[in-house]
N, C-alpha and C positions, 0 to 999 in steps of 0.2 A: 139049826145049821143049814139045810135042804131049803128052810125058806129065803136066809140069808144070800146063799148062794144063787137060786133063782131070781134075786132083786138086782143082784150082782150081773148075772146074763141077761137080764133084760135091759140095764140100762146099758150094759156095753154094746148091743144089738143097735140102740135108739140113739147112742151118740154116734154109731159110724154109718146108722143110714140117714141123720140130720148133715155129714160130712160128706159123702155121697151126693148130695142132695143138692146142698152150698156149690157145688164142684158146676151143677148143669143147671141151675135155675139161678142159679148167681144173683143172690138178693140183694139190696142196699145193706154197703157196710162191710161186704164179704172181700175182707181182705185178698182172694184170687181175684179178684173182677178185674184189676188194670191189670195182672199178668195174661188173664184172659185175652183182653182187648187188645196186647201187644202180640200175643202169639196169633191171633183173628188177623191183625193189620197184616205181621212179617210173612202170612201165607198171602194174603193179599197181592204184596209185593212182589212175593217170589210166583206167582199164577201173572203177575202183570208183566214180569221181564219174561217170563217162558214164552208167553205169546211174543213178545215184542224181538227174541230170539229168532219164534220160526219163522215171523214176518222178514229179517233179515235174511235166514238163509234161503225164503223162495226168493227173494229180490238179488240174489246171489247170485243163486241157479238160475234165475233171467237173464243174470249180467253175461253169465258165462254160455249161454247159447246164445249170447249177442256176441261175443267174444270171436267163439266159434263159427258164426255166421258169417262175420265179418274176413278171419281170417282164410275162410273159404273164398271169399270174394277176391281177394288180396290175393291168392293164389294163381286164381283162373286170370285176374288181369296180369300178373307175372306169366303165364306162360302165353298168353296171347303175345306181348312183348316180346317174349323171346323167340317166337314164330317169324316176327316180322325179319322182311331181307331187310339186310342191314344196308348202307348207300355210303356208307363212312368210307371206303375203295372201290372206287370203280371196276371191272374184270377188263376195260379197254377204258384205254385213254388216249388219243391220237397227239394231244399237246396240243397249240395252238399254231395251227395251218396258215401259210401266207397264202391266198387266195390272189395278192396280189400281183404273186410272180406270174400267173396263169392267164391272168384273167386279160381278158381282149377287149378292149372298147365297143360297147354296143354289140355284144356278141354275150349268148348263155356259155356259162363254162360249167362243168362238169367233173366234180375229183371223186376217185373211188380210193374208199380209206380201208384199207385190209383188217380185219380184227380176228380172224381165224380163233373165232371162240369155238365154233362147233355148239353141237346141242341145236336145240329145237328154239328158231328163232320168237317165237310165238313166248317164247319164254325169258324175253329181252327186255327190258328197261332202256330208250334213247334217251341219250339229253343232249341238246346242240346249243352251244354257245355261239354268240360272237362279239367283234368288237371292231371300232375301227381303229388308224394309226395312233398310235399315243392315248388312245380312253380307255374305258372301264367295258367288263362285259355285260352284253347287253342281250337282247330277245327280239327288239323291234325288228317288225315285219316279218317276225320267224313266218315260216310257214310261204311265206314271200306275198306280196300285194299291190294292187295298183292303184299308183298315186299320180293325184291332179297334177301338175304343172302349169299356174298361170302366165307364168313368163318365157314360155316355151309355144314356138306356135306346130301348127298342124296337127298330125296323130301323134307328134312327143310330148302332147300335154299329158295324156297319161302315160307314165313309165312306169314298167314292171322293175318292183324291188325287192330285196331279202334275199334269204336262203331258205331251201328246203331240203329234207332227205328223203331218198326211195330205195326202191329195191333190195331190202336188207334180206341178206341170204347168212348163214351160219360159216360163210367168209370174209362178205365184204359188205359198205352199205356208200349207195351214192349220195353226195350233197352238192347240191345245185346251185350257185348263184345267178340270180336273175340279172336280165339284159341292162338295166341301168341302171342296177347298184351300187354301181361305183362314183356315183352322183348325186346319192341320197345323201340327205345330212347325218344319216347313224347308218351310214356302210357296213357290211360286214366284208372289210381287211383281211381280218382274221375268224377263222373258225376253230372251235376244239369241239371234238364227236366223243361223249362217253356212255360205254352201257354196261348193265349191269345182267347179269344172269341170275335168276329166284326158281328155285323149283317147283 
């Protein structure tokens, strides 16, 4: 009986270390072998999407410190915009001056246009227009200039033309039309003076 039973424990020992055995050296024939090989591949898979995972989320986190980057950028140029003086109203506007009721033939004329802004001139924006009867506003010879005249003899071949401004004080600012402006082909008729005040 004693021998019976030890033939008994030994081969139960010899089939579950021959099963053992089949499990890790996976012989030809051994029925686990393609379960084997699919659990082999599905870790595979699953180690190939983890990486391909964290690949996305550092390309994520790049995205979004470009994001951030970016909407810093977007920031500082909005508030630079919003710094600048705006020119959409003038703080004066004198409207459009007849130069024409003044002005004297062959004679500089002189208009002082009151704008009683106050503040520190130096802190002023000019714009001077002009225009003559019946056209569009115009620039030419801002500043004023001398022009040839061939058909004109002696020293009125060159005539001084335009308009210019001077003297601007935190009351009033003067604008000058030159001695034969009024005979230029782009007169200034009319002038309008506007400034703007920027802190």
């Amino acid at each position: 009986m004693k021998t019976l039973k030890k033939v008994l424990m030994s081969l139960s020992v010899f089939i579950a270390v021959v099963f053992v055995l089949s499990l890790f050296v996976q012989p030809a024939g051994n029925p686990f072998k393609e379960i084997w090989e699919k659990l082999d591949d599905h870790d595979t898979r699953i180690t190939d999407l983890e990486e391909a995972v964290l690949t996305l989320q550092t390309q994520l986190a790049d995205a979004n410190d470009d994001i951030t980057d970016l909407q810093g950028r977007m920031d500082d140029v909005e508030y630079e915009l919003s710094i600048l003086p705006s020119f959409s109203s003038p703080d004066y506007d004198s409207g459009w001056f007849d130069f024409d009721e003044i002005t004297i033939p062959d004679a500089t004329v002189t208009h002082r246009f009151d704008h009683l802004l106050g503040g520190d001139p130096n802190n002023y924006v000019v714009d001077i227009q002009a225009k003559s009867i019946g056209g569009n506003p115009h620039n030419v010879n801002y500043g004023s200039d001398w022009v040839y005249d061939p058909w004109v003899s002696g020293d009125l071949k060159f005539k001084h033309v335009g308009v210019y401004w001077s003297d601007l004080t935190n009351e009033h600012i003067l604008v000058t039309r030159t001695l034969m402006d009024y005979t230029d082909d782009m007169p200034a008729d009319y002038v309008r003076v506007r400034i703007w005040v920027y802190e």
